[in-house]
C-alpha positions as CSV (number, residue, x, y, z in Angstrom):
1,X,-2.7,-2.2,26.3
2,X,-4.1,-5.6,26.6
3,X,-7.4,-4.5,25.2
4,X,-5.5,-3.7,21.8
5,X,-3.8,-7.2,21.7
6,X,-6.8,-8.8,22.3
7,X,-8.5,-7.3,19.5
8,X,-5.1,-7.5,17.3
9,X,-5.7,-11.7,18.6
10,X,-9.4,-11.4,17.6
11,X,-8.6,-10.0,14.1
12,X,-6.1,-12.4,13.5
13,X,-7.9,-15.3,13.7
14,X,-11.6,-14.1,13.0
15,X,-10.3,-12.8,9.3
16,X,-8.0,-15.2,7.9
17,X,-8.7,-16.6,4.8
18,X,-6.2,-19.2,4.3
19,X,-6.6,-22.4,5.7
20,X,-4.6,-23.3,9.0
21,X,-2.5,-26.3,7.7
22,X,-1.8,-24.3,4.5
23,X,-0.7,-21.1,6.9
24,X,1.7,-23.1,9.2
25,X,4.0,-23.7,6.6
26,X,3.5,-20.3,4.7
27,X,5.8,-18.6,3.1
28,X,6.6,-16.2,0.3
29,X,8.3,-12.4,-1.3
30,X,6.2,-9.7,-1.0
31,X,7.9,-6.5,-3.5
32,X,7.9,-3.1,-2.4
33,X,9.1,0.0,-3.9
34,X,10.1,2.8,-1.9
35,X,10.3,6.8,-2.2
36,X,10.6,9.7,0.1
37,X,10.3,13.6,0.3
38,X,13.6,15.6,-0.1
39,X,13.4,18.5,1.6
40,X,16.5,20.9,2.5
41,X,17.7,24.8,3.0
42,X,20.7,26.2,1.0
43,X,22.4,29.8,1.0
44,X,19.7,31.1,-1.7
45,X,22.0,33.7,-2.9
46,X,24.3,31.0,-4.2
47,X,21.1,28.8,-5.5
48,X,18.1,29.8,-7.2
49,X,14.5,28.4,-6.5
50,X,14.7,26.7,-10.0
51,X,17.8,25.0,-9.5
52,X,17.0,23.8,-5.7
53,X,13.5,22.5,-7.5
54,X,15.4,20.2,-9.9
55,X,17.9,18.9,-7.2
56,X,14.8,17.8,-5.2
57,X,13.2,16.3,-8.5
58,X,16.4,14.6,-9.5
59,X,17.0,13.3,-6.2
60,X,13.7,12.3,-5.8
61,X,13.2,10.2,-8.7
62,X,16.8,7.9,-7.7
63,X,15.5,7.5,-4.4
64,X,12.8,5.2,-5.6
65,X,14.2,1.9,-4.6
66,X,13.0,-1.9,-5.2
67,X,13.0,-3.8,-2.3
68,X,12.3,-7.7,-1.5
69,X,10.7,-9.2,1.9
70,X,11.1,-12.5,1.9
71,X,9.4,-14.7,4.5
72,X,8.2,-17.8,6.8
73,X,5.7,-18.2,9.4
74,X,8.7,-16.6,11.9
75,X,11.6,-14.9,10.1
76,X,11.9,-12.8,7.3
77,X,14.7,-11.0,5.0
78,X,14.6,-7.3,4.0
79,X,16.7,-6.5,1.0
80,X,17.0,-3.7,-1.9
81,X,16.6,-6.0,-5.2
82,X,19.5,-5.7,-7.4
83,X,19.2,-2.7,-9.7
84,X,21.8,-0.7,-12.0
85,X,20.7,2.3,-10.0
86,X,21.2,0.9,-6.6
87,X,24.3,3.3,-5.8
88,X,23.8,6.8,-4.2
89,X,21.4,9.0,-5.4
90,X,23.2,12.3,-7.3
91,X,22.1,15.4,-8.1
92,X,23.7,18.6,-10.1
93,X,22.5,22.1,-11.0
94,X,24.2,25.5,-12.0
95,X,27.6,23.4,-11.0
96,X,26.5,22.5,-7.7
97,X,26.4,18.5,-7.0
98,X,24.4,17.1,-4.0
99,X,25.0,12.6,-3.1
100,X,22.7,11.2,-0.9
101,X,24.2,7.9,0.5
102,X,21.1,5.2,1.6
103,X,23.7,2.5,2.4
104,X,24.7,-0.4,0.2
105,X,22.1,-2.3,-1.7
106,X,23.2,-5.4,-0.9
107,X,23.1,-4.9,3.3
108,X,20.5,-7.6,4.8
109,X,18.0,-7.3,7.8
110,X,17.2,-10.6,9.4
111,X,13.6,-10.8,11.7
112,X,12.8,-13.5,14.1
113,X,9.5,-13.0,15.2
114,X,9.3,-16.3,17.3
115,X,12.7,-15.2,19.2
116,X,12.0,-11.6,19.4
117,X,15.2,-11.1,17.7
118,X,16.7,-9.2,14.5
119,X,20.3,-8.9,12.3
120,X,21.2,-6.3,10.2
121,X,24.1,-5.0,8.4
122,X,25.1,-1.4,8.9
123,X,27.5,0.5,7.2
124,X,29.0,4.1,8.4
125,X,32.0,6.0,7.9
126,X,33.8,3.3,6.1
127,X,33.1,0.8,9.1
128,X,30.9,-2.6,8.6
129,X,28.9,-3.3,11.5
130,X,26.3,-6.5,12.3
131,X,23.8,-5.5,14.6
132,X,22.3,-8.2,16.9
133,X,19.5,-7.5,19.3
134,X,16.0,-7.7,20.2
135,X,13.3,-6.2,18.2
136,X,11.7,-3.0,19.2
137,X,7.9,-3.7,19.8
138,X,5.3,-1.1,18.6
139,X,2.2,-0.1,20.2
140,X,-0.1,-0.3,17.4
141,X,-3.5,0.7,17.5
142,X,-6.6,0.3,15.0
143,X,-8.2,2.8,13.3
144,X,-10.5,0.7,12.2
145,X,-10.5,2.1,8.6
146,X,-10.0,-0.5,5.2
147,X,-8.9,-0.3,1.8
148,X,-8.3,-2.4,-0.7
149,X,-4.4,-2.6,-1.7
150,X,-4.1,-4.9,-4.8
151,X,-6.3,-8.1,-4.2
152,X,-5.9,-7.7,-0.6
153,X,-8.1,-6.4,2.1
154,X,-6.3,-4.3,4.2
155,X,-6.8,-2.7,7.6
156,X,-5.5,0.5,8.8
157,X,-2.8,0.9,12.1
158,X,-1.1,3.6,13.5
159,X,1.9,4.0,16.3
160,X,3.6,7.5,17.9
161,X,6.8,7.6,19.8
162,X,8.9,10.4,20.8
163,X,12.5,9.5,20.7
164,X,15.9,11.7,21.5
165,X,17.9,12.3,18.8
166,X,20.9,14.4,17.6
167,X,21.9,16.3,14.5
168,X,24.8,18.6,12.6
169,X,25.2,20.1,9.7
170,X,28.1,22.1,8.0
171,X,28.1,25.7,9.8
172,X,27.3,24.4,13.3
173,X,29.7,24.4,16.3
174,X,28.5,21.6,18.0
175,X,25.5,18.7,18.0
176,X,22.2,19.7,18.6
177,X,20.1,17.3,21.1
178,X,16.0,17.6,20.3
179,X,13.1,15.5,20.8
180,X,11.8,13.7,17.8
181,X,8.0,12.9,17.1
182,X,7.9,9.7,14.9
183,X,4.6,8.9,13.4
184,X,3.7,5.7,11.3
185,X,0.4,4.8,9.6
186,X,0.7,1.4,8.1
187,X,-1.9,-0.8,6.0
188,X,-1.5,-4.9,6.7
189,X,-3.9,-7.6,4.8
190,X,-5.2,-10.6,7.6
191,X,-5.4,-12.6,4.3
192,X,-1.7,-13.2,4.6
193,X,-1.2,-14.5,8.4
194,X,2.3,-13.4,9.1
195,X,3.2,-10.7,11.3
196,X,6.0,-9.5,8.9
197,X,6.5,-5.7,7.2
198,X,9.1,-4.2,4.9
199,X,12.3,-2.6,7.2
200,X,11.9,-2.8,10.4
201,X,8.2,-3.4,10.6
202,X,6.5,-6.2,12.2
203,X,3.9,-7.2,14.7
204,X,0.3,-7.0,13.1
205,X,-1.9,-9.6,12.4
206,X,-1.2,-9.8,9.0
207,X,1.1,-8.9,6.4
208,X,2.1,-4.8,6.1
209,X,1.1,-3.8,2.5
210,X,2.2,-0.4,2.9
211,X,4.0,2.4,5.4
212,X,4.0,6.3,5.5
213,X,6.4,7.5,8.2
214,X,7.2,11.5,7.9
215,X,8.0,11.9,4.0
216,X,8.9,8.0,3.7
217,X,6.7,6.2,2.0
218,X,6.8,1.9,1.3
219,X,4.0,0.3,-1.2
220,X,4.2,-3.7,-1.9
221,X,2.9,-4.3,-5.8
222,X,3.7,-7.8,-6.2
223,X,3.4,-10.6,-3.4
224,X,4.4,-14.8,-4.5
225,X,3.1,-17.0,-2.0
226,X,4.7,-20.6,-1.3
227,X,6.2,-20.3,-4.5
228,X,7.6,-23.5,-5.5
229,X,9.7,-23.2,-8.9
230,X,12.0,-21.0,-6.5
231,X,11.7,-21.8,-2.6
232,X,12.2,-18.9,-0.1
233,X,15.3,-19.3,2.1
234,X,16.2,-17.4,5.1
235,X,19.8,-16.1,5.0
236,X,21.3,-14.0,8.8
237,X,23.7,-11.1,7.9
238,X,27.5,-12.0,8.2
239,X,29.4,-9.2,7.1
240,X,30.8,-6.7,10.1
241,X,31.5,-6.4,13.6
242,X,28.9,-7.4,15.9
243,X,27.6,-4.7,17.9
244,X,24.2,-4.1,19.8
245,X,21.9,-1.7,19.3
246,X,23.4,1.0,22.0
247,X,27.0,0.3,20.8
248,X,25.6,1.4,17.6
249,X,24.3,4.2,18.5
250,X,27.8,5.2,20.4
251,X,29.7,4.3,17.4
252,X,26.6,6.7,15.6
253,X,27.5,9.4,17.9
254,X,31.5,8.9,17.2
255,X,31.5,9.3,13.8
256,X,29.0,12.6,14.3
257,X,31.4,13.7,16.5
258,X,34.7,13.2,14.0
259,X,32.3,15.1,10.9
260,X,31.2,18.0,13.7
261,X,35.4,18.3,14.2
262,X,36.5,18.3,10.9
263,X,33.8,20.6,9.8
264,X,33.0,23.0,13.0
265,X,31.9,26.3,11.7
266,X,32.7,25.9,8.3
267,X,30.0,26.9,6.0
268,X,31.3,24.2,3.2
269,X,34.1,24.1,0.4
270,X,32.8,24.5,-2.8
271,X,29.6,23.1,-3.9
272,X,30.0,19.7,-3.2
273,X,27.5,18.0,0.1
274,X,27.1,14.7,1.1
275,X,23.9,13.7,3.4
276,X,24.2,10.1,5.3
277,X,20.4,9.0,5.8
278,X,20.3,6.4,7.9
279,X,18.5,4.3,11.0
């Protein structure tokens, strides 16, 4: 472990580009757009291959998203950029409609690097919720393999965890507990000395240009540095009750709990679903 932060310490300051004094006081938007895999199983004798190949292709397409990092030196804000299409994604074939609910577009995530701390706004089952705790560090490690991403010089870095998690679906008589695998290969530039990244990324030497974690998929195309015709302010979430991370996941679990009762072994009404993605 400390052999990779000392060569994350050695990169950092071997490969900047940008002078010190200017990098003390940087700050600037970098603009990602976002898209991810659908994948899913249906009763196939109520929907054909061609119809469950234009759901995925409809639903795909409305999950692209805009989103805006905006950043100092220490903290950062993660936000979808307004858009007419920033409501749930919908889908609808041979009369069956399928919503895909990412959350509000106007939720913010707050990161404190220096404090070790993060803020974010959280919406589920009709409940607001403001998260306050500390930020999850990631084992990075190096591959040691570069691209060029824009004008940038990036670097590649990878991280694995295995985490416990739960899931239900319509038909089921209960939750079902199973170990997760989570994989993340990310691409960050040393030419821009922050240790910011879209979402819930952070902590390389350098700003993250782009993520690929299981389907999901984040690509900056425009970055403004110290832009001075509009400054870059830092706003914290406010909207919801504050919670931590666990009592998140309990109240997770609740609501997982309330769907499982109110839909234990039913196979589904009609052909109406609605999928909550979500942290």
């Amino acid at each position: 472990m400390k052999a990779k932060f000392l060569l994350l310490a050695a990169l950092f300051f071997g490969s900047v580009t940008i002078p010190q004094a200017i990098a003390q006081g940087l700050t600037g938007r970098a603009y990602y757009k976002s898209s991810s895999k659908i994948q899913f199983q249906m009763d196939s004798s109520k929907t054909s291959p061609e119809q469950m190949a234009e759901i995925q292709a409809q639903l795909k397409k409305q999950m692209e998203k805009d989103y805006i990092l905006s950043f100092t030196q220490t903290e950062s804000n993660w936000k979808q950029a307004e858009s007419l299409g920033a409501g749930p994604a919908t889908a609808s074939s041979g009369g069956m409609t399928m919503v895909i609910n990412t959350g509000s577009a106007d939720r913010v995530l707050y990161k404190n690097i220096a404090d070790q701390a993060y803020e974010q706004e959280q919406e589920m089952m009709g409940k607001e919720f403001l998260i306050k705790d500390t930020l999850e560090t990631a084992e990075w490690e190096l591959t040691g393999e570069t691209k060029k991403i824009g004008n940038y010089n990036a670097q590649k870095a990878t991280y694995s965890r295995i985490i416990d998690s739960q899931r239900f679906s319509t038909g089921m008589t209960e939750m079902e507990a199973f170990k997760d695998t989570i994989k993340v290969e990310a691409w960050f530039t040393p030419e821009i000395p922050v240790s910011h990244g879209p979402e819930n990324y952070f902590g390389l030497p350098g700003l993250i240009l782009e993520v690929h974690n299981q389907g999901r998929t984040l690509i900056c195309e425009k970055i403004e540095l110290n832009p001075s015709s509009d400054p870059v302010t830092i706003e914290h979430p406010k909207r919801g009750k504050i919670v931590s991370r666990e009592e998140f996941r309990v109240e997770q679990e609740e609501g997982m709990k309330q769907m499982m009762n109110k839909y234990q072994g039913k196979p589904g009404e009609g052909n109406q679903f609605t999928i909550r993605i979500g942290n």
